[in-house]
C-alpha positions as CSV (number, residue, x, y, z in Angstrom):
1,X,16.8,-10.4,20.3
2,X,17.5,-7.2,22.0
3,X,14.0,-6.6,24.1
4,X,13.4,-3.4,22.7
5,X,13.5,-4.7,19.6
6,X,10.3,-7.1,20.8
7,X,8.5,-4.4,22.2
8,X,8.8,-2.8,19.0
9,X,7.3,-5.4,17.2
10,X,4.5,-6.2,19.8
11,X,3.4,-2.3,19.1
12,X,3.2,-2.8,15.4
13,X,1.3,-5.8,16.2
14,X,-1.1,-4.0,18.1
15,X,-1.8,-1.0,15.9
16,X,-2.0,-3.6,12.6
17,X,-4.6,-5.4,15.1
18,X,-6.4,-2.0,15.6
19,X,-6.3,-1.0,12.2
20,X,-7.9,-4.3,11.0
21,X,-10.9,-3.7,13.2
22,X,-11.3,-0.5,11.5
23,X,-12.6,-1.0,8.6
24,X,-15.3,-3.1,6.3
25,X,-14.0,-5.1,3.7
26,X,-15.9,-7.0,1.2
27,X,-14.2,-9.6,-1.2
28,X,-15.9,-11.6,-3.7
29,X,-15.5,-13.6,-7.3
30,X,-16.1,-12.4,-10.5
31,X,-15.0,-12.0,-14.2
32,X,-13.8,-9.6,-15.7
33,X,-12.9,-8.1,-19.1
34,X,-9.3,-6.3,-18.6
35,X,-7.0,-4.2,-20.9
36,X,-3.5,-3.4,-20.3
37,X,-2.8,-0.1,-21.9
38,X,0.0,2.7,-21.5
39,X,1.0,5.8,-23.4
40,X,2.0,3.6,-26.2
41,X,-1.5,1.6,-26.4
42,X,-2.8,-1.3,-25.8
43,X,-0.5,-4.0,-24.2
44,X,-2.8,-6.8,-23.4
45,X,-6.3,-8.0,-23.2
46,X,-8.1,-11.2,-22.1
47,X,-11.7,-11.8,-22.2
48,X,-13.4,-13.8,-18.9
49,X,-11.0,-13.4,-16.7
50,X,-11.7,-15.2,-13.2
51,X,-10.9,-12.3,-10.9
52,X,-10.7,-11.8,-6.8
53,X,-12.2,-8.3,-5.9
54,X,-11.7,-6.4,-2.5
55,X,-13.3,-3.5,-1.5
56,X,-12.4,-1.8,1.7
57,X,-13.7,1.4,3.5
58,X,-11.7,2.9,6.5
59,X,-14.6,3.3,9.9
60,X,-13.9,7.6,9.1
61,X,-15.6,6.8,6.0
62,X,-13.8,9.1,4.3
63,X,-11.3,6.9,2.5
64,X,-11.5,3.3,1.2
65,X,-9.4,1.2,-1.2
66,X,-10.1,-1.4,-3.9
67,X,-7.7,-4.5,-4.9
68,X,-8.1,-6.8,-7.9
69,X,-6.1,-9.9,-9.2
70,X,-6.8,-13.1,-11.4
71,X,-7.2,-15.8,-9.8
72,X,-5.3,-18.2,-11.9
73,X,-2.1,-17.0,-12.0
74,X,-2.4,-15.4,-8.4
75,X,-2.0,-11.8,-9.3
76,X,0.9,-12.2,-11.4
77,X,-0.6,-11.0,-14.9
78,X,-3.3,-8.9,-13.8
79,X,-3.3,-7.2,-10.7
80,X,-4.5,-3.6,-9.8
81,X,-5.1,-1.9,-6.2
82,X,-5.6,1.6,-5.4
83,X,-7.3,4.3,-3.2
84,X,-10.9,5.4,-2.9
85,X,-11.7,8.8,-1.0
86,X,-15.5,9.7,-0.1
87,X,-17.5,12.9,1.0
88,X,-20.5,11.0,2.7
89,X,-22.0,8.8,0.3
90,X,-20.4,10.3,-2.6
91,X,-17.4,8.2,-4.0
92,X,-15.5,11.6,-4.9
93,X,-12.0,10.3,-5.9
94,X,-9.9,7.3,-6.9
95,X,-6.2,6.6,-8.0
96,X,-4.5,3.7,-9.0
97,X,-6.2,2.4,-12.2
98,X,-6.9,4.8,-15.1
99,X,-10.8,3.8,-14.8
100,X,-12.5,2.3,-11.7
101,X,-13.5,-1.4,-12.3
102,X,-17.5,-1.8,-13.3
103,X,-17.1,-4.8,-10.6
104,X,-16.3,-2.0,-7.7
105,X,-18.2,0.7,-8.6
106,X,-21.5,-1.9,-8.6
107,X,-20.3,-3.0,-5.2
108,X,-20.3,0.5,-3.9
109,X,-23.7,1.0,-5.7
110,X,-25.1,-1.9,-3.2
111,X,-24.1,-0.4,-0.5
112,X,-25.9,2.8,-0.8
113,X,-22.6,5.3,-2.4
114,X,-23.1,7.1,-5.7
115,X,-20.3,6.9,-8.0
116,X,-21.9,9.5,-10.6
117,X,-18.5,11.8,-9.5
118,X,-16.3,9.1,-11.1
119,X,-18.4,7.1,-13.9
């Protein structure tokens, strides 16, 4: 491999590495009651769903994400990640899902944000 090439690739390395240790992330079980819906209506929907949660909130604190999948069939039927963007405390924005998951906005509630902006 062309040595450039590998001090490319030990860079990214590094700056993934850095970017990793700035940031808390929280993941956790649940269940969940999800729809699948578009401009046509309702898709799909499954009661009791066995669902992995992350949250994620970059060290600014001004920005976070939130990922969510079913556990069973490893994200491939329900699935759902998207971006979270703070003023202090304040969750002031989200995209990616049409409404923010109940299971992340309590898990923000925990840890001290409001999420009155968004409910």
């Amino acid at each position: 491999m062309d040595p450039s090439l590998v001090d490319c690739y030990k860079e990214k390395e590094k700056q993934i590495m850095i970017m990793e240790n700035q940031k808390q992330e929280w993941t956790w079980v649940g269940e969940a009651n999800l729809s699948l819906e578009n401009s046509f209506g309702t898709l799909a929907r499954q009661s009791g769903i066995k669902i992995e949660f992350t949250l994620g909130i970059h060290e600014s604190g001004d920005t976070g994400w939130f990922e969510f999948y079913d556990i069973d069939s490893g994200g491939e039927k329900w699935y759902a990640e998207g971006g979270l963007w703070f003023d202090g405390k304040d969750v002031m924005d989200f995209d990616g899902v049409f409404e923010l998951p109940e299971e992340i906005m309590t898990k923000l509630n925990e840890l001290g944000y409001d999420c009155s902006n968004v409910w």
